[in-house]
C-alpha positions as CSV (number, residue, x, y, z in Angstrom):
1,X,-122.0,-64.8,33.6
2,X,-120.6,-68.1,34.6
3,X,-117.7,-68.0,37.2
4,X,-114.6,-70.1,36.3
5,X,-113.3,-72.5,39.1
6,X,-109.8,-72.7,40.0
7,X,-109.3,-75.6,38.3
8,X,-110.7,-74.2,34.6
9,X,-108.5,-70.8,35.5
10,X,-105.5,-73.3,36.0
11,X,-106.4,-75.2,32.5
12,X,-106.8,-71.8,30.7
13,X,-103.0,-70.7,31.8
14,X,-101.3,-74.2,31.3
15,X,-101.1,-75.0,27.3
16,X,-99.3,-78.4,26.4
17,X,-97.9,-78.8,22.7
18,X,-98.1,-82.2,21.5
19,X,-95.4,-83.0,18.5
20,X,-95.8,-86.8,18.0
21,X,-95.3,-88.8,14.7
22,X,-97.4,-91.9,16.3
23,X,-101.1,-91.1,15.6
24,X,-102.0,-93.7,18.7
25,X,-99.1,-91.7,21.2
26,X,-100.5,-88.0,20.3
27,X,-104.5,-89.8,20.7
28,X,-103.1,-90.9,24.0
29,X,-101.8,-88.1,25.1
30,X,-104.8,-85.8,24.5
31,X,-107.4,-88.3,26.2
32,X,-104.8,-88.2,29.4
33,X,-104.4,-84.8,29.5
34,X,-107.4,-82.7,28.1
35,X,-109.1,-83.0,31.5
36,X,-106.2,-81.0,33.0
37,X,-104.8,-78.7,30.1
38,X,-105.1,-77.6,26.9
39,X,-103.5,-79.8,24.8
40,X,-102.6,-78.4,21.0
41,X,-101.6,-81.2,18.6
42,X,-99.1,-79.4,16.4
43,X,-98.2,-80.5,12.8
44,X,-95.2,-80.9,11.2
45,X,-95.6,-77.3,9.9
46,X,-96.7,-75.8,13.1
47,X,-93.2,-75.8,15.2
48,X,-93.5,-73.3,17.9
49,X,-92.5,-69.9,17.4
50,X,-94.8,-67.2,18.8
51,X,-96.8,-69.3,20.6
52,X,-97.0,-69.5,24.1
53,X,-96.9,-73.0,25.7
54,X,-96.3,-74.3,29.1
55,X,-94.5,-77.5,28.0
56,X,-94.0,-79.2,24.9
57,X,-93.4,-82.9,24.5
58,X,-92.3,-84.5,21.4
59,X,-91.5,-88.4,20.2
60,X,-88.1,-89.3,19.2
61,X,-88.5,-89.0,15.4
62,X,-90.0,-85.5,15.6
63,X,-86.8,-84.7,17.8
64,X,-84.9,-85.9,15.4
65,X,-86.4,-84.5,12.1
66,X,-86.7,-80.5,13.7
67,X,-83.9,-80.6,16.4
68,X,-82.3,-77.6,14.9
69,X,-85.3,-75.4,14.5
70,X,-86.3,-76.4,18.0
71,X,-82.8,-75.7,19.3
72,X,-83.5,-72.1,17.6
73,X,-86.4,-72.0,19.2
74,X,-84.7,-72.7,23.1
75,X,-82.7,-70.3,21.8
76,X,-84.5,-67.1,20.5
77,X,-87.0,-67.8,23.5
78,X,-84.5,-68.0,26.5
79,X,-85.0,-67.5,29.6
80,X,-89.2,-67.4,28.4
81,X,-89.2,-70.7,26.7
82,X,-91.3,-73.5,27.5
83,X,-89.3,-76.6,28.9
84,X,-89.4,-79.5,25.8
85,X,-89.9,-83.1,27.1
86,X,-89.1,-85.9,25.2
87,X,-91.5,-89.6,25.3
88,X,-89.1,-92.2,24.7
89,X,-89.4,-95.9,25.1
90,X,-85.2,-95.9,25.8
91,X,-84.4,-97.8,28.6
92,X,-81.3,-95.6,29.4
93,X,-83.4,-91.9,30.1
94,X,-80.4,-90.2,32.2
95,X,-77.8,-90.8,28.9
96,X,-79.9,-89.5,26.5
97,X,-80.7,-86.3,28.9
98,X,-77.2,-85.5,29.4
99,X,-76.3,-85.7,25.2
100,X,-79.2,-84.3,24.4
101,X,-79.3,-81.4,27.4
102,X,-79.3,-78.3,25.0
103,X,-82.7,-79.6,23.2
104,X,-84.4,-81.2,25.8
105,X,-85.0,-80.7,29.4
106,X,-86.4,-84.1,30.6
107,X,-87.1,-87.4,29.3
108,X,-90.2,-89.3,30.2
109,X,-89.9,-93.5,29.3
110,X,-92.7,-94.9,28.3
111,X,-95.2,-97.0,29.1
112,X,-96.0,-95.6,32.1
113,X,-99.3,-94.9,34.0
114,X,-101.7,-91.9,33.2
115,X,-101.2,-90.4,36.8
116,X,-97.4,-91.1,37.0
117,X,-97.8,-89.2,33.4
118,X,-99.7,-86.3,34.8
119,X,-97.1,-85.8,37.6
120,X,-94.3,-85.6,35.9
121,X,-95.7,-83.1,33.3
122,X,-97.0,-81.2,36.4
123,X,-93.4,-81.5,37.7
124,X,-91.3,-79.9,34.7
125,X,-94.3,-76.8,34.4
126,X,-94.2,-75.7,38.3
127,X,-90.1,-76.0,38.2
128,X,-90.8,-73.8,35.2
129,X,-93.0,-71.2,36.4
130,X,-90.2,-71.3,39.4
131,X,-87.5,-70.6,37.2
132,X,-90.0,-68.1,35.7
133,X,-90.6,-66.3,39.1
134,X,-86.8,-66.2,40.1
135,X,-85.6,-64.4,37.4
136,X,-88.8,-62.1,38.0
137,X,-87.3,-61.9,41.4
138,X,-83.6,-61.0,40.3
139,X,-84.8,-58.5,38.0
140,X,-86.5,-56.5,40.4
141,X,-83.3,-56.9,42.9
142,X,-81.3,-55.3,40.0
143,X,-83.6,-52.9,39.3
144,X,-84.1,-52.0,42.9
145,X,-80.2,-51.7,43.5
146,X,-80.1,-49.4,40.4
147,X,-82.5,-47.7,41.6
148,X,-80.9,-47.1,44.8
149,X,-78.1,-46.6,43.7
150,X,-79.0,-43.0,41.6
151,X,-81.1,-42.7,44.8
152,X,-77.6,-42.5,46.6
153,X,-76.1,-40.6,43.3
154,X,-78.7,-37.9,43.7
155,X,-78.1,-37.4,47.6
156,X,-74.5,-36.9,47.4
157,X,-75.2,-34.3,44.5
158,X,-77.8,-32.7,46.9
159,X,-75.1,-32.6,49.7
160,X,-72.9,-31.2,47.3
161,X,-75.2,-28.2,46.6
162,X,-75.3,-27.8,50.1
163,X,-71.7,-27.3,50.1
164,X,-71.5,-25.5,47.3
165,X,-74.3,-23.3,48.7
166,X,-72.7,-22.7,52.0
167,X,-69.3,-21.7,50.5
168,X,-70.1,-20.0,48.1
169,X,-70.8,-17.0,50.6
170,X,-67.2,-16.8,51.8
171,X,-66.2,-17.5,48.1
172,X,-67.7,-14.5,46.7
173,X,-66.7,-12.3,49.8
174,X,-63.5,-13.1,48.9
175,X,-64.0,-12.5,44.7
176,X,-65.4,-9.4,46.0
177,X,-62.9,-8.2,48.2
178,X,-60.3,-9.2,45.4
179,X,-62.1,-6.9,42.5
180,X,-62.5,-3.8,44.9
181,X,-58.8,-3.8,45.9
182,X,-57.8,-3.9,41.9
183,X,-60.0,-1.5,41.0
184,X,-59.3,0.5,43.8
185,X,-55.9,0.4,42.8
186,X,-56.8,1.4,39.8
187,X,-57.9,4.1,40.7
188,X,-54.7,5.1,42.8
189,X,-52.6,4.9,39.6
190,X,-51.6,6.8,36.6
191,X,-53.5,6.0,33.8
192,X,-50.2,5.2,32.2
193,X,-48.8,3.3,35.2
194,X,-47.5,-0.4,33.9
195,X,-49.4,-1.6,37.3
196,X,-52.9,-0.9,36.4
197,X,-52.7,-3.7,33.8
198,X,-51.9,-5.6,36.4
199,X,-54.5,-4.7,38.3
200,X,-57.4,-5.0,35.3
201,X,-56.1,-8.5,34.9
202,X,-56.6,-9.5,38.7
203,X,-60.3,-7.5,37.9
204,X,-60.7,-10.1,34.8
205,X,-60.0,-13.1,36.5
206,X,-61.9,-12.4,39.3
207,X,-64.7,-12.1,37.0
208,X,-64.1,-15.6,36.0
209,X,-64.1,-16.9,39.1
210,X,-67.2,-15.5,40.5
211,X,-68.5,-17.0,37.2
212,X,-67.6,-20.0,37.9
213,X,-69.6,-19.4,41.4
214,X,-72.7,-19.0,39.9
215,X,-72.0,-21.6,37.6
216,X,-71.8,-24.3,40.4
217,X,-74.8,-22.5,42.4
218,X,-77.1,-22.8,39.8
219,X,-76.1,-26.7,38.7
220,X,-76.2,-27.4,42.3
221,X,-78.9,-25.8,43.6
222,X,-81.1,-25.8,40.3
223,X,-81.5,-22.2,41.1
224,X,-83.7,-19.6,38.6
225,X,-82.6,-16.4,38.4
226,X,-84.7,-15.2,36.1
227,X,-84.9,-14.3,32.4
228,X,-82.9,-11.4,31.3
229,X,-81.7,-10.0,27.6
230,X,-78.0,-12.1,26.7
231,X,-76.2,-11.3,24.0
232,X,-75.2,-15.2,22.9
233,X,-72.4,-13.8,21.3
234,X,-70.7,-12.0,23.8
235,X,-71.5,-14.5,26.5
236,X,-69.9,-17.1,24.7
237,X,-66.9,-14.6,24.4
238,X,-66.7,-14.0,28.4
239,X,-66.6,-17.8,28.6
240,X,-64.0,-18.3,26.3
241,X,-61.2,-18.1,29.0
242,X,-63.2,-21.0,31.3
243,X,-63.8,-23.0,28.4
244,X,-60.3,-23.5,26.9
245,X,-59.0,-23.8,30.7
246,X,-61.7,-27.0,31.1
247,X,-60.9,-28.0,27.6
248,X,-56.9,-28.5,28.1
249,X,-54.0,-28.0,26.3
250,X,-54.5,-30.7,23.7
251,X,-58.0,-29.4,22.0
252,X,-58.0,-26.2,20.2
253,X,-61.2,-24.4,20.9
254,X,-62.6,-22.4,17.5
255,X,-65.5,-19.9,17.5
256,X,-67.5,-19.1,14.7
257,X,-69.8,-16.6,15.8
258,X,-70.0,-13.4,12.9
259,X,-70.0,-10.1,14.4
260,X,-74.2,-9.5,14.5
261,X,-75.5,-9.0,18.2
262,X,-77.7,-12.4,18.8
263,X,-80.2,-11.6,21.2
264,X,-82.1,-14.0,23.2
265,X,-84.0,-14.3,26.5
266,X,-82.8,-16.2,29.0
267,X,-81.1,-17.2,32.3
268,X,-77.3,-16.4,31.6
269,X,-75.8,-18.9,34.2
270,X,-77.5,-21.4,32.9
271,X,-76.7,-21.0,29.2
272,X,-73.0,-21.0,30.5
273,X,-73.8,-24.3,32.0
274,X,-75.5,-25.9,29.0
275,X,-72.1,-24.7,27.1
276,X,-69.5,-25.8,29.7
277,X,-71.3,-29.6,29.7
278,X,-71.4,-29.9,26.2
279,X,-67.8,-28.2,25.9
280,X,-66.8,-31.2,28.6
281,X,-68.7,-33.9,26.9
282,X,-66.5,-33.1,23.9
283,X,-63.2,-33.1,25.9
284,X,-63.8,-36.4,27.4
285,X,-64.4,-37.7,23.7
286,X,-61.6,-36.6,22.1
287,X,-58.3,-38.3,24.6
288,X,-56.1,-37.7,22.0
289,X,-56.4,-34.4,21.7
290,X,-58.8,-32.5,19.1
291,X,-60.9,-29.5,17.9
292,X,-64.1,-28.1,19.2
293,X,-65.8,-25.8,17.6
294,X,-68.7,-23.0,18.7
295,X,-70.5,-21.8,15.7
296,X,-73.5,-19.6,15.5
297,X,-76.4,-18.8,12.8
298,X,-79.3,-17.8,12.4
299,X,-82.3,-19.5,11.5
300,X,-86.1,-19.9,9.9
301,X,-88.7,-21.8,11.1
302,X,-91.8,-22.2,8.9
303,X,-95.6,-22.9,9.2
304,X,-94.4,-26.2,7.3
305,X,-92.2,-27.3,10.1
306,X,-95.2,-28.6,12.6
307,X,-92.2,-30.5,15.2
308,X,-91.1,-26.6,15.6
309,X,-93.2,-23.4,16.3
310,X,-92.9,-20.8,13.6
311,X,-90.3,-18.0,14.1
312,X,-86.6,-17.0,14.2
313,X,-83.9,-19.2,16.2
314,X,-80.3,-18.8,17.2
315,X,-78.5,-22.5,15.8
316,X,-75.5,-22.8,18.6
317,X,-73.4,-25.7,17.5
318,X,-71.1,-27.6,19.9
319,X,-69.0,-29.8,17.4
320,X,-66.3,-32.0,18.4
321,X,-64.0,-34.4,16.3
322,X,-63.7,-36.8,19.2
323,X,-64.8,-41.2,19.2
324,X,-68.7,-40.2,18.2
325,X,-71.7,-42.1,19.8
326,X,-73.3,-45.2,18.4
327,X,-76.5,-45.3,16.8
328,X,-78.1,-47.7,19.6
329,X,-76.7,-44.8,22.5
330,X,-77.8,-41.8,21.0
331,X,-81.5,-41.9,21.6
332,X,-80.4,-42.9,25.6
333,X,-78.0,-40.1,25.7
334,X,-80.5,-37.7,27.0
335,X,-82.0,-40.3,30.1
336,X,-80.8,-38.9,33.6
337,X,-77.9,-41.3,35.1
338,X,-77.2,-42.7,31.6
339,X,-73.7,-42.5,31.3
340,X,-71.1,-44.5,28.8
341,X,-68.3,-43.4,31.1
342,X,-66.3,-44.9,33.6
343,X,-67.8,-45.5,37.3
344,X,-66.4,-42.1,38.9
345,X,-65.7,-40.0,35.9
346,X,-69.7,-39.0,34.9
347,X,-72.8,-38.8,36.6
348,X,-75.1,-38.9,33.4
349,X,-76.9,-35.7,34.4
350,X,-75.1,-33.7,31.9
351,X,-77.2,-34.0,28.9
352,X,-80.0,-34.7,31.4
353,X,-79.4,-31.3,33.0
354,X,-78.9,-29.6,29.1
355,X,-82.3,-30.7,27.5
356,X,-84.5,-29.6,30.6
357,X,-82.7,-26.1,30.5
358,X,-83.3,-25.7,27.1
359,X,-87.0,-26.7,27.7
360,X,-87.3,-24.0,29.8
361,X,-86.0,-22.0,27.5
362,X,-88.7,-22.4,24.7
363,X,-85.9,-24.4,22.7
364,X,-84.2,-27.9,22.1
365,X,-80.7,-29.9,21.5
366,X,-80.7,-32.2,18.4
367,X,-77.6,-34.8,18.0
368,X,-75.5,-35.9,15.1
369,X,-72.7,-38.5,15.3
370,X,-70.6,-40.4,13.5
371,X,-68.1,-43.0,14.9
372,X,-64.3,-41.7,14.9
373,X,-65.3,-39.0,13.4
374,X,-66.9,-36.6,16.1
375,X,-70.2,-35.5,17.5
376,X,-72.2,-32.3,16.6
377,X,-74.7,-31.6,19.2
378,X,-77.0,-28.6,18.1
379,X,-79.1,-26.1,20.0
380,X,-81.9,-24.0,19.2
381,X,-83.1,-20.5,20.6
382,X,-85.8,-18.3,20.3
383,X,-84.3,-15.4,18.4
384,X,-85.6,-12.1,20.2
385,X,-87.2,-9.8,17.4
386,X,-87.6,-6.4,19.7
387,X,-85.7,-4.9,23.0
388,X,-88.7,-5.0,25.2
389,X,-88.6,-2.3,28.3
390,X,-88.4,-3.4,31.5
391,X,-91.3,-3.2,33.6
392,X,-90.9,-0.6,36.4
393,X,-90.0,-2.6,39.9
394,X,-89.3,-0.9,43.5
395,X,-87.2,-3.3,43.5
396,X,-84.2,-2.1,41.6
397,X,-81.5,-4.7,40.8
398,X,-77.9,-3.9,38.6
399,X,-79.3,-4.7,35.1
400,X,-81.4,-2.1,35.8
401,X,-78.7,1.0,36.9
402,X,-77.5,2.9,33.3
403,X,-74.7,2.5,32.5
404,X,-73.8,5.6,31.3
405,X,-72.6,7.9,33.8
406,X,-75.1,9.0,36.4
407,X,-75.1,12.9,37.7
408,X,-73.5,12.8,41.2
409,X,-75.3,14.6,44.3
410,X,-74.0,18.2,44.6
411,X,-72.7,17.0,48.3
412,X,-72.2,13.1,50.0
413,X,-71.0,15.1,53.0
414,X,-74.6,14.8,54.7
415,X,-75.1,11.4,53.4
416,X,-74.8,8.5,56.2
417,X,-74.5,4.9,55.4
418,X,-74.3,2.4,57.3
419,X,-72.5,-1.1,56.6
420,X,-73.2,-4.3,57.4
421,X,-70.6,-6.7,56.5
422,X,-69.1,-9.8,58.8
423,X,-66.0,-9.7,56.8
424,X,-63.3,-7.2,57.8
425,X,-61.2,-6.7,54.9
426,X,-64.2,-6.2,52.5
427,X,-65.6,-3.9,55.3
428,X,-62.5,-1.5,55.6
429,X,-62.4,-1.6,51.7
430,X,-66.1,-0.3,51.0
431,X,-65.1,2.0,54.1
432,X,-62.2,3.4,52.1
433,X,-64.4,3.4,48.9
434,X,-66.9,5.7,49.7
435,X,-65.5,8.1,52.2
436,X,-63.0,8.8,48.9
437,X,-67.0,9.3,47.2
438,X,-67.9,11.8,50.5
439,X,-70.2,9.6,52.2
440,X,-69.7,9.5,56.0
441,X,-70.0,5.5,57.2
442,X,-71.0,3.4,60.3
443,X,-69.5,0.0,60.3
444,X,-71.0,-2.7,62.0
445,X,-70.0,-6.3,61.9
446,X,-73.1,-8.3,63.4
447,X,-76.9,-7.5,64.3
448,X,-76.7,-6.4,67.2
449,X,-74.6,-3.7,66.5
450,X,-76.4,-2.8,63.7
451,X,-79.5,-2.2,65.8
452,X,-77.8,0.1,68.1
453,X,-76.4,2.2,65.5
454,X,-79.8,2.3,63.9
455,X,-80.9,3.1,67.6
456,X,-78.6,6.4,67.8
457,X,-78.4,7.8,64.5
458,X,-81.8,6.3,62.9
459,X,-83.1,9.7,61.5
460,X,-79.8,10.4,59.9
461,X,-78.7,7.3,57.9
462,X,-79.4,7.7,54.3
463,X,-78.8,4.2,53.1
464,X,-78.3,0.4,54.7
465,X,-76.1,-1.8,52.7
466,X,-76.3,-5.4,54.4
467,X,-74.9,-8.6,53.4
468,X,-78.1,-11.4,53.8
469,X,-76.4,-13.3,56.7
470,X,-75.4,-11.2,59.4
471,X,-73.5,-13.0,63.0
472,X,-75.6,-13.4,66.0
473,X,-79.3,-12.2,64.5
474,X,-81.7,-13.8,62.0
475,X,-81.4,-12.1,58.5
476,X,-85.5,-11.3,58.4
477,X,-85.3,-10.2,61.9
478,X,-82.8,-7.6,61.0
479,X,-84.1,-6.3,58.0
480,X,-87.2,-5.9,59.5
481,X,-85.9,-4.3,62.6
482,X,-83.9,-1.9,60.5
483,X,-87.0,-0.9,58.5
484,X,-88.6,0.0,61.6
485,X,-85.8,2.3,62.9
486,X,-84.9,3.6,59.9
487,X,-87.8,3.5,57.6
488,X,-86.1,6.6,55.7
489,X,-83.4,4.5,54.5
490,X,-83.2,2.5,51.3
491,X,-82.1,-0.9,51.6
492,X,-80.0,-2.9,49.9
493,X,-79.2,-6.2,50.0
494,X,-76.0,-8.4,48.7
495,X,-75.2,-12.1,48.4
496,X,-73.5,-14.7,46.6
497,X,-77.1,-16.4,46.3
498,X,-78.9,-15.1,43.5
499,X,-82.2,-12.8,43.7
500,X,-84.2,-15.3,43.1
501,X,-83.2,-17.4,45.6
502,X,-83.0,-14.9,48.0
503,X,-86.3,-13.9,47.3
504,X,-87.9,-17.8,47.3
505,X,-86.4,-17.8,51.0
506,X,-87.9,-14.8,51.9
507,X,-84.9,-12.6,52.5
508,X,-85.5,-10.1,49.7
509,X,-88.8,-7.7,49.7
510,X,-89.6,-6.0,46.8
511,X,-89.1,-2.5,49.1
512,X,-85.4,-3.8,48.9
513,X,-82.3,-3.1,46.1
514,X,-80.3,-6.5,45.4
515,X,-76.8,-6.6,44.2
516,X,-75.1,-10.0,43.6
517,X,-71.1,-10.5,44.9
518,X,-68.7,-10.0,43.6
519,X,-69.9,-6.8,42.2
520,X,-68.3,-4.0,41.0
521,X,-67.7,-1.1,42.9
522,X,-68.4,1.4,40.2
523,X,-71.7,-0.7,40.1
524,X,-72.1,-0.3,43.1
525,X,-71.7,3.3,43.7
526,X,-73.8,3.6,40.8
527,X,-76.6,1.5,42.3
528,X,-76.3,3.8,45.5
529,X,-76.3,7.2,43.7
530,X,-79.3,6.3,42.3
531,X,-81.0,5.3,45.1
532,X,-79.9,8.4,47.2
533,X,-80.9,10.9,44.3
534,X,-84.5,8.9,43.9
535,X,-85.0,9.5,47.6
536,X,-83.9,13.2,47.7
537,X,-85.9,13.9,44.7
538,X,-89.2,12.4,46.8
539,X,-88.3,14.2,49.3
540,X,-88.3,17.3,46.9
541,X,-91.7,16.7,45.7
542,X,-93.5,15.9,49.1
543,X,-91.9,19.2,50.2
């Protein structure tokens, strides 16, 4: 194999076109330059289109016959094109550059000498390959500051699930608080008293809220809390309230939905989320006002179909009669940071965000559009044929409680729990709470004096109801401390933070119960009924 010098690999990448009417010029040319470069004698048929050339040079009456298709050519080839040089034997060079300047790039008088020639050819290629390499150069600039810039867009949205994350402790502290006081109101009232509608209201909206806390969690945080049975049809209900408040005034917001339970599997707060982006997409296309509309159906997927697998699937559509997308967007829509709003108004992770959710969901989000007449983005879930049982956990969360009522103990008296909550008013509530249930209760607002009532009642405390972070101790160090001292007691654990989060940090064994704030305190009592009778009945059988 023969090795190529460097002047041979220089020939190979320059390539002259030679467009000359004078048989003796385009001769001339070729024994001047061959040495150097690859010369291509073009024909009057042969103007450059796809080819690739490093300069072409051309006499006056070729310039003249084909200036319009080479003109196209400058044209359709910009910034790419190879610089056109015209051999003239016009005494006044610099006029005819300057009428001639969007055709040609130089003018080279002849006669001249073969080396004068050769340097000015060699001239007009290396300013071109400059030119070449400087738009090379501001291209990458531009793609580096895009590129830093959803760099910077993807820190501030990680500092705002920090945020989000660290409020959202005291946020549901306080959801909680706020749904124990109604319902324990509630409770305190008539069932005919015109104040417990009150009360169930504050209950509702509550609800909402601390939906709207897990909402943010999980877009923040990209949490997973797991797969559970949702009914699509209900959930979309509960929403109902968030989504007309996000959708304003001016749209009307329709559901289609039939009165068949549509079960599928999947992560609840994050079906929310892929409804409240498409739901805002919507608003934001429809500034005048509009209709958007939730419909639901179910469908068939054949063998036939080989882009789908086989089976049942839940259609959601989100349908809009907003501005529409144009052809050339809609197969961008989907690319993260692709956004045709205004700078400040979107972050394009919406639809981003929607399409990996609904990957991990087994399903997908097809899109059709049609401009000033509205959008009609369509999802697909796997339909759930069968209620599959739960497999049996130690670890036993809410979903898992009946929720049909639960026989109560014949006596709380004996029962001791003790509390571990930072927040005062949500501690004197669950206080109240369950002394009216007959459970005796030690109060403790931070480790420490957690410990020492572990310390001097140990044997006697029936059940340990913590939140995750606790003042002045680490949260592991606690639980595990309290395990030790009381390793009668069940534990169980509550947070804003989901399970799974908790338990990804470490903070939730599977020896421990998990309730999520704000819960409810029938829930609650529930959970801890259950618990208590579990353990007396172990307690039965060891005996």
């Amino acid at each position: 194999m023969t090795l190529l010098s460097p002047t041979n690999e220089e020939k190979l990448m320059k390539r002259i076109g030679v467009l000359m009417e004078s048989t003796r010029n385009r001769q001339m040319l070729l024994n001047w330059l061959s040495n150097a470069y690859q010369v291509h004698c073009l024909t009057e048929g042969e103007l450059p289109t796809d080819e690739v050339f490093s300069l072409l040079l051309l006499d006056g009456s070729m310039l003249q016959r084909f200036w319009q298709q080479i003109r196209a050519y400058k044209e359709a080839a910009h910034p790419t094109c190879a610089p056109v040089a015209l051999i003239s034997s016009h005494p006044q060079t610099a006029l005819l550059k300057a009428r001639l300047w969007e055709t040609i790039d130089d003018v080279i008088r002849i006669p001249l000498e073969k080396g004068e020639l050769q340097a000015r050819i060699e001239n007009l290629i290396r300013l071109h390959q400059f030119s070449l390499e400087s738009q090379k150069i501001a291209h990458l600039q531009a793609e580096q500051a895009h590129l830093e810039a959803q760099l910077l867009q993807t820190q501030r949205l990680e500092n705002v699930g920090m945020v989000v994350s660290g409020v959202a402790h005291d946020v549901n502290n306080i959801f909680t608080g706020i749904k124990g006081h109604a319902r324990y109101g509630v409770k305190l009232l008539d069932r005919d008293h015109p104040g417990v509608a009150s009360f169930q209201h504050i209950d509702r909206h509550a609800d909402q809220g601390a939906r709207l806390t897990r909402h943010l969690l999980s877009f923040a945080r990209g949490q997973a809390e797991g797969f559970t049975r949702v009914e699509l049809c209900k959930l979309i209900h509960d929403l109902e309230p968030l989504l007309a408040s996000a959708l304003g005034p001016s749209i009307e917001l329709r559901l289609e939905l039939g009165n068949a339970p549509q079960w599928i599997s999947a992560n609840a707060t994050q079906i929310e989320q892929v409804l409240m982006n498409l739901s805002i997409n919507a608003r934001d296309a429809m500034s005048e006002g509009g209709t958007l509309t939730l419909r639901l159906q179910t469908l068939y997927t054949s063998p036939d179909e080989q882009a789908f697998p086989e089976g049942y699937y839940l259609q959601l559509q989100v349908a809009d009669t907003g501005s529409g997308i144009a052809e050339e967007l809609r197969t961008r829509i989907f690319e993260p940071f692709f956004t045709t709003k205004e700078e400040g108004k979107g972050t394009g992770l919406g639809l981003a965000t929607v399409q990996r959710i609904l990957r991990a969901h087994r399903g997908w989000i097809t899109v059709e559009s049609e401009l000033g007449r509205g959008t009609t983005f369509s999802v697909y879930l796997p339909l759930l044929d069968t209620i599959q049982e739960s497999e049996v956990s130690h670890s036993i969360t809410i979903e898992e409680i009946p929720q049909s009522p639960v026989e109560q103990p014949q006596s709380n008296a004996e029962s001791l729990i003790l509390l571990i909550e930072d927040d005062e008013d949500l501690q004197l509530l669950l206080k109240s709470f369950f002394e009216d249930e007959g459970y005796a209760v030690l109060q403790a607002q931070d480790g420490p004096g957690a410990l020492q009532y572990c310390e001097q009642h140990g044997a006697s405390i029936a059940l340990v109801l913590t939140d995750v972070m606790v003042p002045q101790m680490n949260p592991k160090l606690l639980q595990e401390q309290v395990r030790r001292l009381c390793p009668q007691a069940p534990i169980v654990v509550t947070s804003g933070h989901t399970k799974a989060h908790l338990q990804q940090k470490g903070l939730l064994t599977e020896t421990m119960s998990f309730i999520q704030k704000p819960y409810d305190l029938d829930e609650l009592i529930t959970l801890i009924n259950s618990l208590l009778r579990r353990e007396r009945t172990s307690k039965n059988i060891s005996i």
